[in-house]
C-alpha positions as CSV (number, residue, x, y, z in Angstrom):
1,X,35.2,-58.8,-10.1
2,X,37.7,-57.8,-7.2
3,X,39.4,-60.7,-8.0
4,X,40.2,-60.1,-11.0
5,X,41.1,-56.6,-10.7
6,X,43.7,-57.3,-8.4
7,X,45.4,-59.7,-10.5
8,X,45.3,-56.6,-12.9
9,X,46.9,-54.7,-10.5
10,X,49.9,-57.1,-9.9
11,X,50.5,-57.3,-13.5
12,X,50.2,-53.6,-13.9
13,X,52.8,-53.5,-11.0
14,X,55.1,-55.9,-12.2
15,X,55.1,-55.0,-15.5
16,X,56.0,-51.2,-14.1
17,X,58.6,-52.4,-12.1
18,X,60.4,-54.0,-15.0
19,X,60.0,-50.7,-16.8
20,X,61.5,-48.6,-14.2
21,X,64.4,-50.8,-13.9
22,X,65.2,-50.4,-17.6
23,X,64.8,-46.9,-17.3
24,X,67.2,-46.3,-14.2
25,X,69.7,-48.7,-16.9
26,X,69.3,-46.2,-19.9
27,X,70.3,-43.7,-17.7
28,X,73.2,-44.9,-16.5
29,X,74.6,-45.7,-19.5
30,X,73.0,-42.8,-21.1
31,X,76.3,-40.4,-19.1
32,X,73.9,-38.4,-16.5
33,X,75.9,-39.6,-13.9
34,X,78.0,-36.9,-12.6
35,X,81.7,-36.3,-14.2
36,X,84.9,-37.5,-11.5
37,X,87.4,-36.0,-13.9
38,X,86.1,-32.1,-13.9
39,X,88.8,-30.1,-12.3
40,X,87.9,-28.8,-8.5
41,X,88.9,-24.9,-7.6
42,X,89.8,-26.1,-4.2
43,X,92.6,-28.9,-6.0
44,X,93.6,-25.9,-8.9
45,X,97.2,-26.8,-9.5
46,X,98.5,-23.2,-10.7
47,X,100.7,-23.0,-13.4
48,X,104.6,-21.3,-11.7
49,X,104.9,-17.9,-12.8
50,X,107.1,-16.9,-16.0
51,X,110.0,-15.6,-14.3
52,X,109.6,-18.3,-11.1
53,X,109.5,-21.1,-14.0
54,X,113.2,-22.6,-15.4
55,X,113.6,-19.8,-17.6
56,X,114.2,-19.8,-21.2
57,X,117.8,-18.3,-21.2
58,X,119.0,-17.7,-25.0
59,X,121.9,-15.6,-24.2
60,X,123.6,-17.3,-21.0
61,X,124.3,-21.1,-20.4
62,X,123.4,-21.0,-16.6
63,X,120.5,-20.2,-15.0
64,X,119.8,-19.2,-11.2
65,X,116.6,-19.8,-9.0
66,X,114.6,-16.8,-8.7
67,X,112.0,-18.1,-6.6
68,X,113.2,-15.3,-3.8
69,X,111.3,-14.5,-0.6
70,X,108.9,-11.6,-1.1
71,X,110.2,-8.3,0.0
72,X,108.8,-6.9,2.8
73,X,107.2,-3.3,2.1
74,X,107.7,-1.9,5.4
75,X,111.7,-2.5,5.3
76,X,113.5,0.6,4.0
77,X,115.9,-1.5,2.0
78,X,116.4,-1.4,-1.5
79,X,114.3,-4.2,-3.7
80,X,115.9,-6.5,-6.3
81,X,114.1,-7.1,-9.5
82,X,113.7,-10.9,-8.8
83,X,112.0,-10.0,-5.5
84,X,109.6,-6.8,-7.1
85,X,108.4,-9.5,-10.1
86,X,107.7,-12.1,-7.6
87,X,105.5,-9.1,-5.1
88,X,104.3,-8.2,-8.3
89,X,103.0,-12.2,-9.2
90,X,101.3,-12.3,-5.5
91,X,100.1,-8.7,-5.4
92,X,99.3,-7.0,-8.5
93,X,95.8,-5.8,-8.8
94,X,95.4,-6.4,-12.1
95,X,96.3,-10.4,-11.4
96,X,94.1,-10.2,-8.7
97,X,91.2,-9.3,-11.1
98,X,92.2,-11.9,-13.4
99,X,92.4,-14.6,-11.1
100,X,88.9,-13.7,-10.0
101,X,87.5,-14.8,-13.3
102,X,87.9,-18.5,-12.1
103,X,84.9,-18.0,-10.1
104,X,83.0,-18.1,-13.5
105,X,84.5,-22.0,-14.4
106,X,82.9,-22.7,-11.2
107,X,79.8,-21.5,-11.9
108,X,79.5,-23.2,-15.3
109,X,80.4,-26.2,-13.4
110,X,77.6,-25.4,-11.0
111,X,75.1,-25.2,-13.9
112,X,76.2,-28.2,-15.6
113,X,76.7,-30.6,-12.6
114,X,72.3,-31.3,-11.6
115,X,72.0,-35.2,-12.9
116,X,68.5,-34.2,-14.3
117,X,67.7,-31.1,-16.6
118,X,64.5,-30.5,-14.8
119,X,62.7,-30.7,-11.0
120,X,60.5,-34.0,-10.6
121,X,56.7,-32.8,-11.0
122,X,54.0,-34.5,-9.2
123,X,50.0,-33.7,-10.4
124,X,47.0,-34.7,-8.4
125,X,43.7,-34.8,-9.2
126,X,40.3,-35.4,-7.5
127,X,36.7,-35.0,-8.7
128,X,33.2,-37.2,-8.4
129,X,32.4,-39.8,-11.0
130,X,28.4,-40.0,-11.8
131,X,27.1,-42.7,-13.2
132,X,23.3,-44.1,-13.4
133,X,23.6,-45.8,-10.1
134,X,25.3,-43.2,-7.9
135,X,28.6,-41.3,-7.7
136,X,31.9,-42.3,-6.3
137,X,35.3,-40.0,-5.8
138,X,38.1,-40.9,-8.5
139,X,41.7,-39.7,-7.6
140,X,45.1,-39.6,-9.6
141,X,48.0,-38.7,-8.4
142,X,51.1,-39.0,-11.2
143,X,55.3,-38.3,-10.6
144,X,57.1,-37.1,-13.8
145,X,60.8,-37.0,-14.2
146,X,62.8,-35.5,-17.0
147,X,65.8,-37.6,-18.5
148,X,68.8,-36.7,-20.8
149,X,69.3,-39.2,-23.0
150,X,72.1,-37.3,-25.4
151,X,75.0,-37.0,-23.1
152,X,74.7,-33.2,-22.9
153,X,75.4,-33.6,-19.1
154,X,78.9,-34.9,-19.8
155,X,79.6,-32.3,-22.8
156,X,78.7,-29.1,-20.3
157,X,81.0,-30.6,-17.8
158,X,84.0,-31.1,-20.4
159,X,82.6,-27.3,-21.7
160,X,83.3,-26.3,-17.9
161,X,86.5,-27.7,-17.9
162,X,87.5,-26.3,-21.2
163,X,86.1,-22.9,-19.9
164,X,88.5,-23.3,-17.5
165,X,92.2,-24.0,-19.6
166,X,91.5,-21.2,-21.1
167,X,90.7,-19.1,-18.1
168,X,94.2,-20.4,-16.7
169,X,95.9,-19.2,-20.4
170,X,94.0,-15.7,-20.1
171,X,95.1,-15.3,-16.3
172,X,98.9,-16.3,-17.8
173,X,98.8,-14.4,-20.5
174,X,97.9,-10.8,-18.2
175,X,100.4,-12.0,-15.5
176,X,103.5,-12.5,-18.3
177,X,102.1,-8.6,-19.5
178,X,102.0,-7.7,-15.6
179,X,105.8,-9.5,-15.5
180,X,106.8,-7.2,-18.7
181,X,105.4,-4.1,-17.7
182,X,107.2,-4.3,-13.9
183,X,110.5,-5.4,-15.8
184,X,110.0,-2.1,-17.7
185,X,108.9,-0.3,-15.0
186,X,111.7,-1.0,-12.7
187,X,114.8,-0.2,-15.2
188,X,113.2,3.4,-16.2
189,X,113.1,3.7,-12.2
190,X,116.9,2.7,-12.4
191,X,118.0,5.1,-15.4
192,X,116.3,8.1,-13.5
193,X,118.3,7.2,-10.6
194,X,121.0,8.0,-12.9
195,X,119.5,11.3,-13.6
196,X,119.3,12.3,-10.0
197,X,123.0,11.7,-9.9
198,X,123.7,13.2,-13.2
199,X,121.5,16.7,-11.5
200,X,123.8,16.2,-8.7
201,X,127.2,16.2,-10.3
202,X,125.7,19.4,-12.0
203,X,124.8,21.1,-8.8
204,X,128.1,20.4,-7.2
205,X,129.6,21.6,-10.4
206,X,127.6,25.0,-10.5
207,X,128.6,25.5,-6.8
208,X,131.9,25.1,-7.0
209,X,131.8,27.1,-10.0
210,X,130.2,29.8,-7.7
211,X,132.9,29.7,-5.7
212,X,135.5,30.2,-8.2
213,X,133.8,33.3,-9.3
214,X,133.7,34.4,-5.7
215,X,137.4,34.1,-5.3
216,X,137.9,36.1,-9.0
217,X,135.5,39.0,-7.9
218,X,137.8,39.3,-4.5
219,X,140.5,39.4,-6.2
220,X,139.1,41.7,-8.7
221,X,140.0,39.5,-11.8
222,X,136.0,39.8,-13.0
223,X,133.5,41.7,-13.3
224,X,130.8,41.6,-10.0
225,X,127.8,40.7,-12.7
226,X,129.6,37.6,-13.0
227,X,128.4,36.4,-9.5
228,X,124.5,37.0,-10.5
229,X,125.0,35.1,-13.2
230,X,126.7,31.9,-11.1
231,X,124.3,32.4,-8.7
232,X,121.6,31.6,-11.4
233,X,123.3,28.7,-12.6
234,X,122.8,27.4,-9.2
235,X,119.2,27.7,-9.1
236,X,118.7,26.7,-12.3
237,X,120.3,23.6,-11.7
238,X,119.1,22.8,-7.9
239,X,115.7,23.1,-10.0
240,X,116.7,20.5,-12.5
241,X,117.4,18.3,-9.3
242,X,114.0,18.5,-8.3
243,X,112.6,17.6,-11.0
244,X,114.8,14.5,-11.6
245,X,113.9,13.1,-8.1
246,X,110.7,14.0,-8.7
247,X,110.3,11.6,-11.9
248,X,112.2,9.2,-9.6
249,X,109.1,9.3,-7.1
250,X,106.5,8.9,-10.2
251,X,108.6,5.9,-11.4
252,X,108.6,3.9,-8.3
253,X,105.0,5.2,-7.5
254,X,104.0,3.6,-10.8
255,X,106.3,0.4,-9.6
256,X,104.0,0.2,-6.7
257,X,101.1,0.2,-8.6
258,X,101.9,-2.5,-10.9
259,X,103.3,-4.5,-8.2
260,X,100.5,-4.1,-5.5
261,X,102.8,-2.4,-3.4
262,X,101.7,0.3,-0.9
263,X,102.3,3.3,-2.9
264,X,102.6,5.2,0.7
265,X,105.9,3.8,0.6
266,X,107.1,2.6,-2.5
267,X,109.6,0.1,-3.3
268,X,113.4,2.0,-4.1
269,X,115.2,-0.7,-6.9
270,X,118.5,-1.8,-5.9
271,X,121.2,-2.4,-8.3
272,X,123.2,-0.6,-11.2
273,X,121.9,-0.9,-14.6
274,X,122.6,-3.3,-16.9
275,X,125.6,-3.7,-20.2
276,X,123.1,-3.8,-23.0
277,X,123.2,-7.1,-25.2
278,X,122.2,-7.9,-28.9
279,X,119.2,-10.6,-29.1
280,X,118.8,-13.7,-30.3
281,X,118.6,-14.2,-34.2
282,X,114.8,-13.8,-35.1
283,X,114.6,-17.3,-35.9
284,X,115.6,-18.3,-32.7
285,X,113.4,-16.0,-31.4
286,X,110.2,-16.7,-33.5
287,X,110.7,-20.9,-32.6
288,X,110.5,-20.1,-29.1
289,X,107.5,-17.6,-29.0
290,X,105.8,-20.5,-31.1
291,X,106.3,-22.7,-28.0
292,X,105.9,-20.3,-24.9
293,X,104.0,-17.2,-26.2
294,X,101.3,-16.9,-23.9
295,X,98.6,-15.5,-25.8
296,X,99.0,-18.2,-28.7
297,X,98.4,-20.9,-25.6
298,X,95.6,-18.6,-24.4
299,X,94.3,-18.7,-28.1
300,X,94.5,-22.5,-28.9
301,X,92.5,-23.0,-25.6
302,X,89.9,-20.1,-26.5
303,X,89.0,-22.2,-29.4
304,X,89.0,-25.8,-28.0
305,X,86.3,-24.2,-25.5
306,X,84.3,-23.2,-28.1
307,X,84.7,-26.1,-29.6
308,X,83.2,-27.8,-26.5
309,X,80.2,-25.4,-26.3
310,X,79.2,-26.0,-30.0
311,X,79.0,-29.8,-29.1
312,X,77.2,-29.4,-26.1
313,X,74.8,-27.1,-28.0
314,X,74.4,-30.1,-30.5
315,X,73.9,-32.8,-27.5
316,X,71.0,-30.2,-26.1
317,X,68.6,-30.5,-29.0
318,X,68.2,-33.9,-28.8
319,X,64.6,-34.8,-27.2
320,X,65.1,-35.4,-23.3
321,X,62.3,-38.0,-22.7
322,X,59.9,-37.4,-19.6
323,X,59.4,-40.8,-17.3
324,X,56.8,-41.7,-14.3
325,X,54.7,-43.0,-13.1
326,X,50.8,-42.4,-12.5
327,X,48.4,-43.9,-9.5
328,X,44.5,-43.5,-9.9
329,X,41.9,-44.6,-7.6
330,X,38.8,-45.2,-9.2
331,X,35.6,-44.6,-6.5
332,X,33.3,-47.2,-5.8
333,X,29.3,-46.7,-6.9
334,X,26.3,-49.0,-5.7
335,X,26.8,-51.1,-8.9
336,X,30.7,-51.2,-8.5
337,X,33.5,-51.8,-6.0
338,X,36.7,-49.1,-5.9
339,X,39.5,-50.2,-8.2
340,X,43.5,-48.8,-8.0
341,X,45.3,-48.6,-11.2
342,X,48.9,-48.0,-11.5
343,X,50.6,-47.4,-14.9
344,X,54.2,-46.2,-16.2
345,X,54.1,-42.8,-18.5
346,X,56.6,-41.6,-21.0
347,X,56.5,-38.4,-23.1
348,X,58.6,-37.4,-26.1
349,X,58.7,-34.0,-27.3
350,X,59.1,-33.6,-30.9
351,X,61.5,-31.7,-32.1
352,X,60.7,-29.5,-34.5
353,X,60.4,-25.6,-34.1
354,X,62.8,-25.6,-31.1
355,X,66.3,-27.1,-31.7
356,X,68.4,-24.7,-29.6
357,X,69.4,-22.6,-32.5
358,X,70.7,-19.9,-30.2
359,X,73.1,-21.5,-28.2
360,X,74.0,-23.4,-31.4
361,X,75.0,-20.5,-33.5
362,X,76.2,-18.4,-31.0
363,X,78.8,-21.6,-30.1
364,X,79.6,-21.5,-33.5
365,X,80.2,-18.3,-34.4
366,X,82.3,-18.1,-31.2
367,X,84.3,-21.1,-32.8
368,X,85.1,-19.0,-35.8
369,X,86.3,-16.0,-34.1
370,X,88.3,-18.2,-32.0
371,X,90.3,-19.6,-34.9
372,X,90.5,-16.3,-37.1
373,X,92.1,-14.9,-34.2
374,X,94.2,-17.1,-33.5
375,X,95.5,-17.5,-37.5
376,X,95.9,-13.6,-37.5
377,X,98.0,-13.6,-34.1
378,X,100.2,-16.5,-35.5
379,X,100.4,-14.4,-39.1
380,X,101.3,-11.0,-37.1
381,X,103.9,-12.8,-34.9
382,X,107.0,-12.6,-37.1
383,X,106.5,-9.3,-37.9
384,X,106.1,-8.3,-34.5
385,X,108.8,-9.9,-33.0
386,X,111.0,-8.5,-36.0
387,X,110.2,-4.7,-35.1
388,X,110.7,-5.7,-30.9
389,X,113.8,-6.9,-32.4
390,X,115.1,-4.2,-34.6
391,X,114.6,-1.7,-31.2
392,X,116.3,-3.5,-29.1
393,X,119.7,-3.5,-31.6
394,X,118.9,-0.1,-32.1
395,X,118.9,0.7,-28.6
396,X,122.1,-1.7,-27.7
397,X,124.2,0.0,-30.3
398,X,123.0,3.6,-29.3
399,X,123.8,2.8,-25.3
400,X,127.0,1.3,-26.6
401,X,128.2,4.4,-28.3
402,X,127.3,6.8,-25.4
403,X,128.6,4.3,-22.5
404,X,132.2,3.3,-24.0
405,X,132.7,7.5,-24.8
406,X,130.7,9.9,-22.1
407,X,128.7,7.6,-19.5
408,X,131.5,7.0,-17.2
409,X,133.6,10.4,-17.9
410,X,131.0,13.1,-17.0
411,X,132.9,13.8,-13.8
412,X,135.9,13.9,-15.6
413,X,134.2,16.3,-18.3
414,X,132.9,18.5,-15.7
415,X,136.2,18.7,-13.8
416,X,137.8,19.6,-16.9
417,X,135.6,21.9,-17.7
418,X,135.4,23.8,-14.3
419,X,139.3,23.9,-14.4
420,X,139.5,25.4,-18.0
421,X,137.3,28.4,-16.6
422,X,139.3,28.7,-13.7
423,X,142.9,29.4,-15.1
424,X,141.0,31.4,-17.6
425,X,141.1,29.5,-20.8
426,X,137.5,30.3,-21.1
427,X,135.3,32.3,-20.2
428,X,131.9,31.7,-18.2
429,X,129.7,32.4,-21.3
430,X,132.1,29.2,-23.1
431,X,131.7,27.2,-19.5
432,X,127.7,27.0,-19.8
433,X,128.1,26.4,-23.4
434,X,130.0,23.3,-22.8
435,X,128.4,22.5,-19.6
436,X,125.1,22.4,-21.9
437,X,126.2,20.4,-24.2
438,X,127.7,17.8,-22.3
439,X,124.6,17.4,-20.2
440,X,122.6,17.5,-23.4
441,X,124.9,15.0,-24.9
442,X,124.5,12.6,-21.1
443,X,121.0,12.9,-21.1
444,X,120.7,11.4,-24.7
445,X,122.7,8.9,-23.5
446,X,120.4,7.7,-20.4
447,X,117.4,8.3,-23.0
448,X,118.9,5.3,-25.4
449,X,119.6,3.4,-22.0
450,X,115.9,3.5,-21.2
451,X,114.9,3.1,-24.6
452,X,117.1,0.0,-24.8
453,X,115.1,-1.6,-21.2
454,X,111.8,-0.5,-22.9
455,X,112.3,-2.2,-26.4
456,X,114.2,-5.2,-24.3
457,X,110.6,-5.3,-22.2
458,X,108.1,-5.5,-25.2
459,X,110.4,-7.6,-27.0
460,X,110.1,-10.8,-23.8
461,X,106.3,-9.4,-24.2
462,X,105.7,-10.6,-28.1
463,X,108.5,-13.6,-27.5
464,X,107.0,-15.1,-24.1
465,X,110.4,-15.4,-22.0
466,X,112.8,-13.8,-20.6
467,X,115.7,-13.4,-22.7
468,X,118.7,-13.0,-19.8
469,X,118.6,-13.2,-16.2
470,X,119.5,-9.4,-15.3
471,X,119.2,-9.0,-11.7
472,X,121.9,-6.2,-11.5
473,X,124.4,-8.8,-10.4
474,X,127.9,-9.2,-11.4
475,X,128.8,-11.7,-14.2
476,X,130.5,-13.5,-12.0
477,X,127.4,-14.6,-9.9
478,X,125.7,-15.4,-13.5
């Protein structure tokens, strides 16, 4: 009898064996082994910025490198806008929360990478057997092992991965907003530069206007209420100085923000602002946002990831067999000697109730979203660009009037003007009349010049490049 229940035993064993071996083959070829193409955080090649990139010049034939060292905050010197967008790319907050989202492709890598969807499980059991002739101990002791089959290893990996193009297109498409916003931010900063000046001229105008009327009262060509009246002029515009150099402050506070800059010190732009030109045609314009438009790249990948996840989702309801194998020791009894049985186990679960319709919708639906987003961004884009467009022309042709007539002759104006009042051609009611309406008529003017950087900003925004390299250079350096 023992005999013959060890031969058992060896074919039991053999036969196991075999089985196990066919097993660890299914599973191999079955893609549970883990992925060597997934992307790695630590190897993340990062996309070059927008405005570090070869830029996308439509209205010059040269370009310049503007990968500039980063300014340093704690100079005093003024800050160029090459070197402000590239603080901004390295500093801003708001790219700093973006670029934290990454962390998330590496946790759905985490989650995918485990080579089996479940821990091993291993069940013993021990009890007495009674039979007629006594009682003996029995033992089993069994290993179980869950197994994908489906390939839904591999499809959460390539999920991951897709997870993480369009995490890269999201983190672009904020830092090309961040790279807009700055632009904007740092020509306003410049145009109320020009209003300190412009509050300046007009104090040195209303004191030397003072003085005029000082010299009249001594030699008692006017009145003495004259005098209280100059004298108000002054304050009045030593309190329009203020205020200009105090939206100055908020403009380059606001610069620092954007940027990352230490708003204890914030930065001072350097440079004159710049001849406003007409834009491309709005063809032109429309085939390159096409190509470079960041959130059409951001969209494209938003739907290939969902893509991914709706075939992973469809991998995952496919039965993931359970393999082992199971040892029992069978006591030995007066009547009988002990006996050792080995055997290989396999479960299936059916199917049937559970398929993952959760993650399956939910993929799906995503999918859908995805795409009618996409299809309404690409059916909005013409008209968008085409209104960016038509402000910035607007804008151009409204600096263009003001700059050729009254930008560079307010001096001049005021000069005039002061001299006129004193050899008596007018009097000082007529001087603060025209004083007011040339400063009325200047302050438009800076107005369309910010407009014009505004509309110029939000256009690059909708189009995806910038249009001209405008680092407050001369042309010559273009």
């Amino acid at each position: 009898m023992k005999r013959l229940h060890s031969a058992r035993v060896r074919t039991i064993t053999t036969a196991y064996s075999s089985w196990t071996a066919a097993c660890c083959a299914i599973m191999l070829a079955s893609g549970c082994a883990p992925k060597t193409t997934a992307k790695s955080p630590a190897g993340h090649d990062e996309a070059p910025p927008p405005h570090l990139r070869a830029p996308v010049d439509l209205g010059a034939t040269g370009d310049r490198d503007h990968a500039l060292p980063l300014p340093d905050p704690r100079a005093t010197a003024e800050v160029s806008l090459g070197g402000m967008l590239a603080y901004a790319d390295k500093h801003s907050p708001v790219l700093a929360v973006a670029r934290s989202t990454r962390s998330r492709v590496e946790a759905a890598r985490v989650a995918a990478s485990p080579l089996f969807p479940a821990n091993p499980e291993v069940t013993v059991a021990a009890g007495p057997r009674f039979v007629g002739a006594g009682t003996g101990l029995d033992v089993e002791v069994a290993l179980m092992q869950q197994i994908r089959l489906s390939g839904v290893r591999g499809a959460r990996l390539d999920a991951a991965d897709r997870l993480g193009d369009l995490t890269d297109a999201e983190i672009e498409q904020i830092r090309w907003t961040v790279h807009t916003d700055v632009h904007a931010e740092f020509h306003r900063a410049l145009v109320e530069q020009e209003r300190v000046r412009l509050a300046e001229s007009v104090v040195k105008f209303q004191r030397e206007v003072l003085r005029v009327v000082e010299r009249q009262i001594s030699a008692g060509e006017t009145a003495p209420l004259l005098l209280r009246l100059a004298q108000a002029e002054v304050a009045q515009a030593k309190q329009v100085l203020v205020a200009a150099k105090q939206r100055v402050v908020a403009s380059r506070i606001r610069l620092a923000q954007l940027a990352g800059w230490p708003t204890a010190s914030p930065p001072l732009p350097g440079g004159k602002v710049d001849v406003p030109r007409d834009p491309p045609t709005l063809e032109r314009l429309l085939a390159v946002a096409r190509k470079r438009l960041p959130s059409l790249r951001a969209g494209t990948a938003r739907i290939r990831e969902a893509e991914a996840r709706v075939i992973a989702a469809d991998r995952a309801t496919w039965p993931g067999p359970t393999v082992g194998v199971q040892y029992a020791h069978e006591g030995a009894t007066p009547s009988d000697g002990a006996g050792n049985i080995v055997m290989g186990v396999v479960s299936v679960p059916i199917p049937s109730s559970q398929t993952n319709q959760a993650e399956r919708a939910t993929a799906r639906a995503d999918a859908i979203v995805a795409r009618a987003q996409l299809s309404a961004t690409r059916r909005l884009l013409t008209g968008q660009i085409a209104e960016a467009r038509s402000e910035v022309v607007a804008a151009a042709q409204r600096t263009r009037e003001y700059g050729e007539e009254i930008l560079p002759r307010i001096e001049e104006n005021l000069t005039l003007l002061r001299r006129s009042f004193e050899l008596g051609e007018i009097d000082i009611l007529a001087l603060s009349t025209g004083r007011e309406r040339f400063l009325r008529i200047q302050s438009d003017a800076l107005a369309a010049q910010l407009d014009y950087f505004v509309a110029l900003a939000n256009l690059e925004r909708v189009v995806g490049v910038d249009l001209w390299r405008d680092d407050h250079q001369d042309r010559e350096t273009r």
